[in-house]
N, C-alpha and C positions, 0 to 999 in steps of 0.2 A: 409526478413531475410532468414535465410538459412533451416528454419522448415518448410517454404513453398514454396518456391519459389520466393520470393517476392522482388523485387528491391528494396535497402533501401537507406538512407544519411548515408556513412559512419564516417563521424565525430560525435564527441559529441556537435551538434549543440543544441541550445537552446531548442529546440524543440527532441521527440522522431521519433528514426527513423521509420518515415509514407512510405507506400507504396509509387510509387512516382503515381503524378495524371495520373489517368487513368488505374492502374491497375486493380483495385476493381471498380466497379459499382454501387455507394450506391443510395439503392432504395429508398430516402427517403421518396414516397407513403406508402412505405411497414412501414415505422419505424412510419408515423404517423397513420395508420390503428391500428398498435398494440397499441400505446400509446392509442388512443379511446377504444378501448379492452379494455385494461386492467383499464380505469375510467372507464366503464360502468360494470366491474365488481366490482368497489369497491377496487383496490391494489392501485389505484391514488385518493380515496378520498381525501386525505388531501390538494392538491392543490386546489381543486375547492372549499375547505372552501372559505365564506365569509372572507376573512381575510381584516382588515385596507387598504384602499388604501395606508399613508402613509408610508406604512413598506416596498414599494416597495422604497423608496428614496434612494438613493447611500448613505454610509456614508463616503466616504471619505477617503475612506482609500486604499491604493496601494497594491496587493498582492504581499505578499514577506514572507519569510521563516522565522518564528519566529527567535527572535534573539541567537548570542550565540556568547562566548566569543572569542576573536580573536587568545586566546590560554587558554589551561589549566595549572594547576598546573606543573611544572618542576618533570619530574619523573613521572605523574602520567601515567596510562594507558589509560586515555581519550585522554592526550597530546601524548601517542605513538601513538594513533590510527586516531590522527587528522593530525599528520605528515607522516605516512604510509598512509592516504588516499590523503594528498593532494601531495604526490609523485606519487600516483598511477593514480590520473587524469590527469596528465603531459603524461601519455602514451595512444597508439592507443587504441578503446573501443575495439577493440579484444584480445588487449595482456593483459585486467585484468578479473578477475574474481571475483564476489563480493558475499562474504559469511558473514553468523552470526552465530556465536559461543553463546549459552545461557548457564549459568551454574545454573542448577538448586539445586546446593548446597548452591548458593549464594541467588536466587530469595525467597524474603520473601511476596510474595503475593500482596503486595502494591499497583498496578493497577496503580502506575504511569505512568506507558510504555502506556496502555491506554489508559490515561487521554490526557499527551502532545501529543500520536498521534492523538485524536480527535480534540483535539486544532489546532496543523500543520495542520491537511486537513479540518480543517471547516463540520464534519463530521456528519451528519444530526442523526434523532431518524432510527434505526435499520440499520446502516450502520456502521460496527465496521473494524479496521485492521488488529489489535492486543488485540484480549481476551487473557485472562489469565486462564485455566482450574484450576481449585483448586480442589481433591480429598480426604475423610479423610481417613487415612488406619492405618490400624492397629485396636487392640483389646480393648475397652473398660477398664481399665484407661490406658489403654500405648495405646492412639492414637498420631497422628501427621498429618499436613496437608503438600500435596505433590503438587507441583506448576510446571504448564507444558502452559508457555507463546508460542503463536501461529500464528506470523506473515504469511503472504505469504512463502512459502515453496521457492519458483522461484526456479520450479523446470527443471533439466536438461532435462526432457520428460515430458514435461507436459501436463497432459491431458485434460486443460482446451484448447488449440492451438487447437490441433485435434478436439475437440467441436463445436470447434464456425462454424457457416454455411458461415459468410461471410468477416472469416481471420480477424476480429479488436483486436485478441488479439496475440500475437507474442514474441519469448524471444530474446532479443538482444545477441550482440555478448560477453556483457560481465555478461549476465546471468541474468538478469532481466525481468521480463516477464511483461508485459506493455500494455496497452490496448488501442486503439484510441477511443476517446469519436463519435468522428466524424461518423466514420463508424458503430460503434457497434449500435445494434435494439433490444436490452434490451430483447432477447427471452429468454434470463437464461441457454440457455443449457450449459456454458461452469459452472454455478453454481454447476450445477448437476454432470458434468464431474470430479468438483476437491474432491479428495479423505481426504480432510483438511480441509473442511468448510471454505477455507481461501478467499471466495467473496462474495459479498452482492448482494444486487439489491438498488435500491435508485428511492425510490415513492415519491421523493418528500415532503416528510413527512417537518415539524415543530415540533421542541421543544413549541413553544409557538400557535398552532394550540388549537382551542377553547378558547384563551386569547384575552383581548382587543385588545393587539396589537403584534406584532412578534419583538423581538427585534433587532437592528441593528447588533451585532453581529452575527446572525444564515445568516442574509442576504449581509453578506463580502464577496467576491471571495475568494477562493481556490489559491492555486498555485501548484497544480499540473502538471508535466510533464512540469513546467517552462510558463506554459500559465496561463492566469487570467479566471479564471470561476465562473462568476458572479452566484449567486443563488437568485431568486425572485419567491413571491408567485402565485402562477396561470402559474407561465411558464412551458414549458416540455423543454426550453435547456436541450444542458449536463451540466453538468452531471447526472442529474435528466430522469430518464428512462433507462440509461446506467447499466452494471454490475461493480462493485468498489473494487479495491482490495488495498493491501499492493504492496510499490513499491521501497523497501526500501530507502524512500524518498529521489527519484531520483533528485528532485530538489535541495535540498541540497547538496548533493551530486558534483552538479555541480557546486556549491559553496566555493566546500571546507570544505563544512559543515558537522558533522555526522550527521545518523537517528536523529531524535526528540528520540524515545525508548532512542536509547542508552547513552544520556548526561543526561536524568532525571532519569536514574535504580540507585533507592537508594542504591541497594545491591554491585553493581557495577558486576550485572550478565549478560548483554551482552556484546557483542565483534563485531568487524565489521571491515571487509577491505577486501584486495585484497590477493586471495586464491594464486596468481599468484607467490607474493611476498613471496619468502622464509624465509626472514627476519621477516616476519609478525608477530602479535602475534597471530590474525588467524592460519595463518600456524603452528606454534606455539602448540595453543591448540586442534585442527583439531587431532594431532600427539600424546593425550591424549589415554591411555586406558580406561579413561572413556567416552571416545565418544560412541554417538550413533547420529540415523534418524528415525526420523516418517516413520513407513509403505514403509519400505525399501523394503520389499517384494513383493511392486506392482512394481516396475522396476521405481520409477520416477527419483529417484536420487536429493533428494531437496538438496537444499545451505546451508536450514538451520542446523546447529548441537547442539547437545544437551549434555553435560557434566553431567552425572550420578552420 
């Protein structure tokens, strides 16, 4: 990409555009040195539980993007925004730009946005995308609670890029900032780099860690970045050791699909398309006086916008 240097696939191939081979050097001595580090400190207990042999068994099941309607309601703004995105995939990933618009007039706290993203990504114990900050303000009896939902920023400078020591994470051409499970050696600097709290780390952990057994669900691949990423107990694959972020569920996306967030917001307080598109409703609400951005001040310039 063009933050680094780095030869990329300029199409929207199934896959994120990876360096091409041979650019990057992955040391993978180095990545399993750290992964031993970091279980002999105790961050990767949870893999090395005693867990059931049989919970390592496939179940069965093909990774693919939860389901979702092949349209919505006539008129609605899910159905403008699922027709504005999938006109907008029909174009070069250079000529869009993909933004979210949150209205936090509409966000009533609900955590659904949450929920269906932990569901979409198969998202382990302390690996989150999308928290919701809730704040209570105001003066005892005239309180109110203020809701400030906090996907990936995918920011225009973003300081998780400059971070990383061995370039796995990058923002595409059409704004998306993306990470290669492949190359990344889970060191966390670019965690510490982002000014949003908007990445995790991922130990491996279980929901059902200390239980008889793990259930088949926790151990289903992923479909992120349009690849199957199996997760089993005792392994250090990726994504398990990698840093994990919000992507505004690129695979979908490729689908024709919107975010998971945005078809389950009961408020109907996100927005999502292509910033590019005039027509947009993005573009649209962007054009709002009550816009604003997170921590605008530091120069990153996020995607995401916030309706005050």
């Amino acid at each position: 990409m063009k933050d680094h240097g780095l030869p990329c696939v300029s199409s929207d191939s199934p896959h994120p555009e990876k360096p091409v081979s041979g650019s990057i050097s992955v040391d993978t001595d180095r990545r399993k040195f750290l992964m031993k580090t970091l279980t002999a400190a105790g961050a990767l207990s949870a893999v090395t539980l005693n867990l059931e042999s049989d919970a390592e068994a496939q179940t069965g099941e093909v990774a693919s993007p939860l389901s979702a309607p092949e349209s919505f309601a006539d008129g609605s703004h899910l159905e403008r925004m699922r027709l504005e995105l999938n006109t907008a995939i029909q174009k070069p990933v250079k000529d869009r730009k993909w933004v979210m618009v949150i209205d936090q007039q509409k966000c009533i706290g609900c955590d659904a946005c949450t929920v269906s993203c932990n569901s979409e990504n198969n998202l382990p114990p302390g690996v989150v995308y999308r928290p919701v900050a809730k704040e209570e303000i105001g003066t005892f009896p005239n309180v109110a609670w203020h809701f400030t939902p906090r996907p990936c920023m995918q920011c225009d400078n973003p300081p998780c890029v400059s971070g990383c020591p061995v370039k796995a994470t990058w923002k595409r051409d059409d704004g998306i900032v993306v990470i290669d499970y492949d190359v990344c050696i889970g060191c966390r600097n670019c965690i510490a780099a982002c000014p949003y709290n908007a990445r995790t780390a991922d130990f491996g952990d279980f929901f059902g860690r200390n239980t008889p057994e793990i259930m088949a669900y926790e151990t289903r691949p992923n479909y992120e970045y349009s690849e199957e990423w199996a997760r089993k107990p005792h392994s250090h694959s990726s994504p398990i050791g990698n840093a994990r972020k919000c992507t505004f569920c690129l695979h979908r996306i490729r689908e024709g699909m919107l975010p998971a967030c945005v078809t389950t917001c009961l408020g109907g307080a996100t927005s999502f398309g292509d910033y590019n598109d005039k027509n947009s409703l993005v573009h649209e609400l962007i054009g709002s006086s009550r816009v604003r951005r997170l921590k605008e001040e530091l120069g990153t310039a996020p995607s995401v916008y916030y309706l005050v």
